[in-house]
N, C-alpha and C positions, 0 to 999 in steps of 0.2 A: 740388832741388839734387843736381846727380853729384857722387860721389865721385873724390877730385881725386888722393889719392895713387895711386901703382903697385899695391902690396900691397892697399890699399883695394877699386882699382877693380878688383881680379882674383878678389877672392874674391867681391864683387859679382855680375862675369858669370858666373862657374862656378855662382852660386844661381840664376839668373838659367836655365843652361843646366838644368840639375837640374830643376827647377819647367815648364820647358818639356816637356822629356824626360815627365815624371809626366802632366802634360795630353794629351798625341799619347797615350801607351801607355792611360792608363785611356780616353779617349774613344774609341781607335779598337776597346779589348776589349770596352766598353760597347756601339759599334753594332755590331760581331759578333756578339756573344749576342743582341740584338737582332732583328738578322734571321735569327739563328740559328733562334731562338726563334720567331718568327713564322711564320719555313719548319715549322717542327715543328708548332706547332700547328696549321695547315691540314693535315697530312699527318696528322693526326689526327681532324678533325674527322666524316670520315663513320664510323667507330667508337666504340662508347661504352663509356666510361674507366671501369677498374674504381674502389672506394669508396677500394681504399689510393693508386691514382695521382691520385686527386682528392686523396686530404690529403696523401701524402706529394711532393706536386708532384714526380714523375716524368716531367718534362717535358726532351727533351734541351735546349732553349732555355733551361730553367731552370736547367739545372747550370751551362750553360755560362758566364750573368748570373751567379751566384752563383759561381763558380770565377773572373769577372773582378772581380765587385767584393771578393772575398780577396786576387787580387793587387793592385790596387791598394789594400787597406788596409795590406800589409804595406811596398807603396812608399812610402803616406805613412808611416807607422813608421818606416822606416828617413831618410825626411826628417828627420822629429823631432828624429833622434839625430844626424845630422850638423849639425843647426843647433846642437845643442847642446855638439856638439863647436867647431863652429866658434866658439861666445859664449866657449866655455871657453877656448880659445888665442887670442882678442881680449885677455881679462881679462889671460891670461899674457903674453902679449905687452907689453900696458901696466904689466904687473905689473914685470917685469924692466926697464921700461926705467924706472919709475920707484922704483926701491929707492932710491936714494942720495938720491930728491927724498922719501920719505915724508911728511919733517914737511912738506911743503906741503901733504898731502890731510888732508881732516876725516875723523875718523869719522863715520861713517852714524850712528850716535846718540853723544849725549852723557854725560858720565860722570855726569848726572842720571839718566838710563835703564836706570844698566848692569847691576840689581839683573832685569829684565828685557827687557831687547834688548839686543846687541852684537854685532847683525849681520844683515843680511837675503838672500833670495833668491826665486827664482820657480819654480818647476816646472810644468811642462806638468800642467797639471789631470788628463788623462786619463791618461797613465801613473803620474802618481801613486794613479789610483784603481781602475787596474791592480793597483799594486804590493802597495796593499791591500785594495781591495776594502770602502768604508765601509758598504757595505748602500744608503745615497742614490739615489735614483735620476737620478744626474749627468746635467745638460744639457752636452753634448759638440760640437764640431764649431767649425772656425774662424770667425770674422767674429763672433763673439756680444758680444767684449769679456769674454768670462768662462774664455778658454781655458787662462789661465796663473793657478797659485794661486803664495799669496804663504806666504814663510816665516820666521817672526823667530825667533832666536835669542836663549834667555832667559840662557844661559852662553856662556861662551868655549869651554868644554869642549863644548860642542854642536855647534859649528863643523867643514865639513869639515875632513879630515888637510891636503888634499892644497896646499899653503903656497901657490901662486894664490889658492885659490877663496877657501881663507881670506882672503886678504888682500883680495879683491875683496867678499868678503861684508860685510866687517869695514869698506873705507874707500869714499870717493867717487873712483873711480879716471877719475871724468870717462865711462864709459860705460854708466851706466844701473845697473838691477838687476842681476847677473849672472842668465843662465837654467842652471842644475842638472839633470843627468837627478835621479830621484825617487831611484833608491837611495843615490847618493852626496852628496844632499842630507841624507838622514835618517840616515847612518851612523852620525852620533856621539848619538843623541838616546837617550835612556835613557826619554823618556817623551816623547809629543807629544799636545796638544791638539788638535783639531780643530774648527774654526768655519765654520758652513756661512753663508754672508748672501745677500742680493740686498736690491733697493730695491723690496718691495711700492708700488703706487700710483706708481713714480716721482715722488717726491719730493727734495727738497733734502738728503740724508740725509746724515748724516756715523756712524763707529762712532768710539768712545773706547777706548780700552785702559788702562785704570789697572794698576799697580805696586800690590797690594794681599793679602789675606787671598782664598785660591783662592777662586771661585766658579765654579760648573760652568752656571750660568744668565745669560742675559745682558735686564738690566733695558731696556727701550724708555722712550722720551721723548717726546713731541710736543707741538707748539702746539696744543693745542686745548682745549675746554672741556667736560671728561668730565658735568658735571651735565647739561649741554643736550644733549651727543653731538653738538656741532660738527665739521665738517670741520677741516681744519689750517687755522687763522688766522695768518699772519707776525705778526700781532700784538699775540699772544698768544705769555707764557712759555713756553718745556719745561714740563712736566711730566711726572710717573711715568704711564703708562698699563699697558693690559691689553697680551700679548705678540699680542691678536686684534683688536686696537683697529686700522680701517680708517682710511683718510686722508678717506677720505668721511662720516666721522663715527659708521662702524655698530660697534660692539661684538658681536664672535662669541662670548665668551668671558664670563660674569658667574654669579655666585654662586646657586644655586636657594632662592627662598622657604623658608623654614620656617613660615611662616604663611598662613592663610587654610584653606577648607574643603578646596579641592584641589591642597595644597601638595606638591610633588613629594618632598621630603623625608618626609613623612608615609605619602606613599603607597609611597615606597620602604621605610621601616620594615616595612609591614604585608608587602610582597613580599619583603622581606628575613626576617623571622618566620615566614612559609610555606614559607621554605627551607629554614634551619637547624631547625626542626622535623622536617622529613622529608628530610634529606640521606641520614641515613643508610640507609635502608630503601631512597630512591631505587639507591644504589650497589650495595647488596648483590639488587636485583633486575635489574641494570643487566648486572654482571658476569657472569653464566653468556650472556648475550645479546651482549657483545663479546668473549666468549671462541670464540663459534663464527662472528662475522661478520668480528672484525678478519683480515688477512694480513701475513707480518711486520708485527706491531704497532702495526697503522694499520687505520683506521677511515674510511672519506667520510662526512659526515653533515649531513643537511640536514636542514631545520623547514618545517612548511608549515603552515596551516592551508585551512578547505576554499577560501576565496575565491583562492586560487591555485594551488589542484590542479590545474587545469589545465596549469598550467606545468611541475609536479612530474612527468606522464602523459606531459608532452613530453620530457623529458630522459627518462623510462627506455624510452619506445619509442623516442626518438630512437637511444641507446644501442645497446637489440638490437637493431636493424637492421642498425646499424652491429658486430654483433657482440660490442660488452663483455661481460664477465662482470659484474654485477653483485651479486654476494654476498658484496663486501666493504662497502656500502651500507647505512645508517642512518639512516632517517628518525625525525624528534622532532614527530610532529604534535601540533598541540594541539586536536583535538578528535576524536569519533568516526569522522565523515563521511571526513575527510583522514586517517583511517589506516586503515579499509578500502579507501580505493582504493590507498594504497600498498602494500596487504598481493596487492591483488588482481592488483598486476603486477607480485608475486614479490619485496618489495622489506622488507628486517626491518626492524618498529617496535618503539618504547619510547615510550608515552603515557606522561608526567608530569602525571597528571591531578590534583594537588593544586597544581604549580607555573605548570602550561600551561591548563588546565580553565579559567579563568576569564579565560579570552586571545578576542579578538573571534572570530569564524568567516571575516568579509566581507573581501576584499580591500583592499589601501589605496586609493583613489582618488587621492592626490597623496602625496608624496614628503614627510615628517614630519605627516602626521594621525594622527588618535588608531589605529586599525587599526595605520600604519606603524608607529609608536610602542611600540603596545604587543608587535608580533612582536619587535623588536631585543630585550624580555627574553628571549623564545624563540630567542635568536641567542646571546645571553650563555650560558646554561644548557647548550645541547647541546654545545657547544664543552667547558666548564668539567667536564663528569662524567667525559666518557672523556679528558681529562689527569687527573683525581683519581685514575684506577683506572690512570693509568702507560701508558696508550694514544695515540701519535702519532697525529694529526685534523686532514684534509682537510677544510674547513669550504667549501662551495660555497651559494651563493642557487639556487634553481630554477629562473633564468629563463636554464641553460647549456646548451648543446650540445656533446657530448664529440666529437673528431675523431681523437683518441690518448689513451688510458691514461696520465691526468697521475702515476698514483702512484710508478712507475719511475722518474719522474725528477728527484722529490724524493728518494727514497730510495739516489739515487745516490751510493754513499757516495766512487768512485772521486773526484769532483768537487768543490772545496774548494771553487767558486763556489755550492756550495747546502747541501755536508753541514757546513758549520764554522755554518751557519745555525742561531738557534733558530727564530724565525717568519720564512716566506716571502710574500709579497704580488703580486699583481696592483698594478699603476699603475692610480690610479682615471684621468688624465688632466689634473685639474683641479691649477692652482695657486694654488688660492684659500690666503689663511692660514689659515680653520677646519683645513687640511688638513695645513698644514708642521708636521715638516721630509721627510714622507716623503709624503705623497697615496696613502695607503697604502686600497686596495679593500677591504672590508671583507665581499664577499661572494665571494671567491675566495683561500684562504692556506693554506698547511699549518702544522703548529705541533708540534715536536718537544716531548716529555713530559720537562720537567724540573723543578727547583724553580723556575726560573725562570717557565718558559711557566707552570708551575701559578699562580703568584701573582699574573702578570700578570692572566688570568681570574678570579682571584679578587676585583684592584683593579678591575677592573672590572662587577664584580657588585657591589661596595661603593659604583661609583661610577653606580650605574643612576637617582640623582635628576640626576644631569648630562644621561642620557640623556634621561630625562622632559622637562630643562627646554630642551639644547639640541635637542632632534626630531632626534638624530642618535647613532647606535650608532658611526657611522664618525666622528666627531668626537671624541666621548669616549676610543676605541681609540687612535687616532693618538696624540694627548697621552701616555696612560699609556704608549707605543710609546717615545716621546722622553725620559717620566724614567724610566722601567725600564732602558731602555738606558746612560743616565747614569748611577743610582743601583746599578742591578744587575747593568751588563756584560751585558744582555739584548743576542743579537745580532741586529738587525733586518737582513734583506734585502728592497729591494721593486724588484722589475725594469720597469728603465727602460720607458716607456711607447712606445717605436719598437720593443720584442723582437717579435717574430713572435709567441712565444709563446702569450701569455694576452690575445690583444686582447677590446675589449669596444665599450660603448658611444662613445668618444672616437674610437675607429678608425671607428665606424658613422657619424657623423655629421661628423667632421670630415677623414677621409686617404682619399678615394675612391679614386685610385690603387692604396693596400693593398686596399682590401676589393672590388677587382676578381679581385686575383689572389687574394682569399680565393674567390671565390665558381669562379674556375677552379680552385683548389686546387693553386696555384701558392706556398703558402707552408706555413712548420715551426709552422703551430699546435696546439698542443694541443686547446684548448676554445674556444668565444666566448662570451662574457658581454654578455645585452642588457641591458645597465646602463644608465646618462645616458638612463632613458625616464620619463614621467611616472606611466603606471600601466599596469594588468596589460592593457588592451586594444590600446594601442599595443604594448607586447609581441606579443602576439599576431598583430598587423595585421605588424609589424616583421619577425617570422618566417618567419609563411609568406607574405612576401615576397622574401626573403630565399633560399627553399628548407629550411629549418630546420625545420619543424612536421609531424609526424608522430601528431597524435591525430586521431580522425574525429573529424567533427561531434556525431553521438548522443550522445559523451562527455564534451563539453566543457561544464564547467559541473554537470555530473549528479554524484548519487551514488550508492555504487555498486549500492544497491538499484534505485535507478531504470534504471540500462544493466543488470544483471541481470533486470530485471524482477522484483522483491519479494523476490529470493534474498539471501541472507548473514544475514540476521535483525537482529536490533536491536543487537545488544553483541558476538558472538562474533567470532573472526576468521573470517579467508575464507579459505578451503582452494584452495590449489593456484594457477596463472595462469586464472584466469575471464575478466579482463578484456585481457588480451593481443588475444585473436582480434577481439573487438568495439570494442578502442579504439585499436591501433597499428596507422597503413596499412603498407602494404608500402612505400609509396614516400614523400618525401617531398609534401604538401599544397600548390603552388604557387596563391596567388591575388594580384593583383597592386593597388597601394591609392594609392602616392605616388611618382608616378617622379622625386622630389628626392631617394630614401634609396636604397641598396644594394637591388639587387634580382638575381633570377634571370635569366639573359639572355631568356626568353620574357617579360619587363617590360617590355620596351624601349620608353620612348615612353608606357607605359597608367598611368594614376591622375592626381591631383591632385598638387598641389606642398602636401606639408603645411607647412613653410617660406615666409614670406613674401616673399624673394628666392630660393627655390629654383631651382637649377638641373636639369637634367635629368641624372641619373646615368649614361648610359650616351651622355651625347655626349660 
């Protein structure tokens, strides 16, 4: 149906023109960079690109893409605002013409509600998370159904000033919600709640809002039959569930045994015993050791033991090749083998050999087995010492490759979108519920030293029979994430999972498009994380296919008496870089395994489809 009045039908075509105008200008800047871009890199092609125009994509075609999709986000922004001017003098408009009719319009709620609600509106989701920046890692972009958040008003005093909005907020003025920019929505709010939802499983979902005694958690319900772990039955009651209670009947979320021989609860006791026993001795051997490694007051620190030293050999020759300085670096191995070879490529350890010592040596084979299992206590620990002794900690998994010096840019104090942060996070990718409300990566975060970040590690070292029983470090974290933040004003940030950033495994397997122009070094990555893999050999295969793998053969797998040939002796450390020259290539290792995954362009075409519908990655 067209719009019939004059004024109607005029402000119609002028959006109408607007919205046209926006489509001709971004597409036509789009295929300019485009074949801008394309001109460039042929004009490049018979020279080879230094290591910073590979990461720092110095590509003229790339500026030029990336200087049009600016302009065009600041076109859509500035649409935004005119739409929202335009809702606003709709409102006003109906506003003034209906004064004298008032009592004809209902309030938007009833004087049953007014204790809280008495008025609602809508704000553009993403300028509102703009204006504050929730740490969430918001799903953004039109067409979603999720673009506009909603906002109720528990007071009158809450209420915009400005005598329209109010009054549009406040009655049914016959057009809809009104839409609000974010700040002149939240002017009058002395405190605002925040509720993040979506509909897990799509289901029939409805939310309630009760007028009641605050609660900062909010209780789930479902039809189903928690004894049996039924799917949603219609017909079957509500019920109270678990907040991880799936629609398919699974349960992510349940209480750990205290009984039986190998009760996780039991076995966290005794791991818990061997701690607070030797905390303290740990700390005070600890500190003269991040007094000489931290820089401004930060630490990277990783854990290995040997069944993945190979991975650990790959990030630090990956690294010097690439130039880093590595001597702000701390590894936490848990056995002898994996801390001579990180000693032997220059890299400072701390064995906790009363807390790590009885930690497996073998790599994990799948993704929560006993191995995986038992390293996340070794994940818990290295994190937890150097915030007890007041040190800021870069907490990385092994299986990274660094492209830029990540620590500058946390420590960026100029920038309120990382320094008002306590923990920082990589986006694992996944949206599964074990993971909400944040899918928060668990082997890539910085974590600022305060009472807060301290305690948090703490709750989570108290909560390591969760760990035992859910086979997930990253599960347990996220949770304590979500009521720390609640309960402690812990402020979480975890970056959206399309930043360029910190891509990882989700990027690898799921946005080929991105990890084309990773592999041209056409994007502002930091690091890449081969995470979403099942174990340490598809790493491996993943990599140096990828171009990423930089240990020889001789080394992989060995220890480090064995690539020394009988040298280092049984216990002592290793003097000096011994194993540099014999374990890091000069170049990166290209061999090529599965042409369904990101690969180096000399791939093209060669390996297997590891994917049972795989496609070929470079057609």
């Amino acid at each position: 149906m067209f719009p019939t009045s004059p004024r109607t039908y005029g402000r119609a075509l002028v959006f109408l023109i607007k919205l046209t105008f926006v489509c001709l200008l971004c597409g036509s800047s789009y295929l300019a960079g485009s074949i801008w871009g394309r001109h460039s890199l042929e004009l490049n092609m018979h020279a080879p690109m230094s290591v910073g125009s590979m990461m720092h994509g110095n590509l003229g075609g790339t500026l030029e893409m990336k200087k049009s999709n600016m302009d065009c986000k600041k076109i859509e922004e500035a649409l935004i605002e005119m739409q929202v001017k335009e809702e606003v003098a709709k409102h006003k408009t109906n506003t003034d013409a209906s004064k004298n009719n008032i009592k004809s319009q209902q309030r938007r709620f009833p004087n049953t509600m007014q204790k809280f609600a008495n008025g609602i509106g809508r704000i553009n989701k993403d300028k509102l998370n703009e204006l504050f920046d929730f740490g969430n890692p918001l799903n953004t972009g039109k067409g979603t159904g999720q673009e506009d958040a909603l906002i109720i008003y528990h007071s009158k005093g809450a209420i915009p000033t400005d005598e329209s909005l109010a009054h549009s907020v406040t009655f049914d003025d016959g057009n809809g919600i009104p839409l609000l920019d974010a700040q002149t929505a939240t002017e009058n709010c002395d405190a605002m709640n925040v509720v993040f939802t979506a509909n897990p499983g799509n289901t029939r979902q409805c939310t309630a809002l009760i007028g009641n005694y605050e609660s900062y958690h909010i209780q789930r319900w479902m039809r189903v039959d928690t004894v049996k772990s039924t799917p949603i039955d219609p017909t079957l009651p509500l019920q109270l569930v678990s907040r991880g209670y799936a629609s398919r009947g699974k349960a992510n979320f349940y209480a750990p045994p205290s009984d039986g021989k190998f009760s996780p609860v039991k076995r966290h006791w005794e791991q818990l015993k061997t701690f607070l026993q030797n905390v303290d001795n740990v700390l005070k051997d600890l500190k003269p050791i991040l007094e000489k490694v931290a820089r401004n007051n930060a630490v990277v620190v990783l854990t290995v033991n040997m069944g993945q030293s190979s991975l650990l050999m790959n990030f630090a020759c990956s690294a010097r090749r690439r130039g880093f300085d590595l001597g702000n670096v701390l590894v936490f191995p848990t056995d002898v083998e994996s801390k001579k070879l990180a000693e032997g490529l220059g890299l400072a350890t701390y064995y906790d050999e009363k807390n790590m010592g009885p930690l497996p040596t073998q790599e994990a084979r799948r993704y929560g087995d006993r191995a995986f299992r038992a390293m996340m206590y070794a994940k818990v620990l290295c994190v937890l010492y150097p915030l007890l002794l007041n040190y800021d900690v870069l907490f990385q998994d092994v299986d990274i490759v660094w492209y830029k010096d990540p620590m500058p840019f946390f420590q960026d104090k100029s920038d309120p979108k990382v320094a008002n942060f306590d923990v920082l996070f990589q986006h694992d990718g996944s949206d599964s519920v074990r993971y909400a409300p944040y899918s928060a990566n668990s082997g890539f975060y910085y974590v600022r030293a305060n009472k807060r970040s301290q305690y948090l590690f703490t709750s989570l070292l108290y909560h390591s029979d969760l760990i035992i029983t859910w086979d997930s470090h990253q599960q347990v974290l996220v949770q304590l994430l979500a009521e720390h933040s609640s309960l402690f004003g812990l402020n979480v940030k975890v970056f959206h999972r399309d930043t360029e950033y910190f891509p990882g495994g989700w990027q690898f397997h799921q946005r080929k498009q991105f990890m084309k122009r990773l592999v041209e070094g056409e994007t502002d990555a930091f690091i890449f994380h081969m995470s979403w893999t099942e174990n340490k050999d598809n790493k491996l295969l993943f990599l140096r296919q990828l171009g990423e793998w930089y240990v020889n053969e001789q080394c992989v797998g060995k220890k480090a008496e064995e690539i020394l040939g009988g040298g280092g002796g049984s216990s002592g450390e290793i003097q000096g870089l011994p194993l540099v020259e014999p374990c890091c290539a000069a170049e990166a290792l290209i061999s090529c395994h599965y042409k369904d995954k990101p690969s180096a362009h000399s791939c093209q075409g060669k390996g297997q489809n590891i994917d049972s519908h795989g496609k070929s990655f470079w057609d």
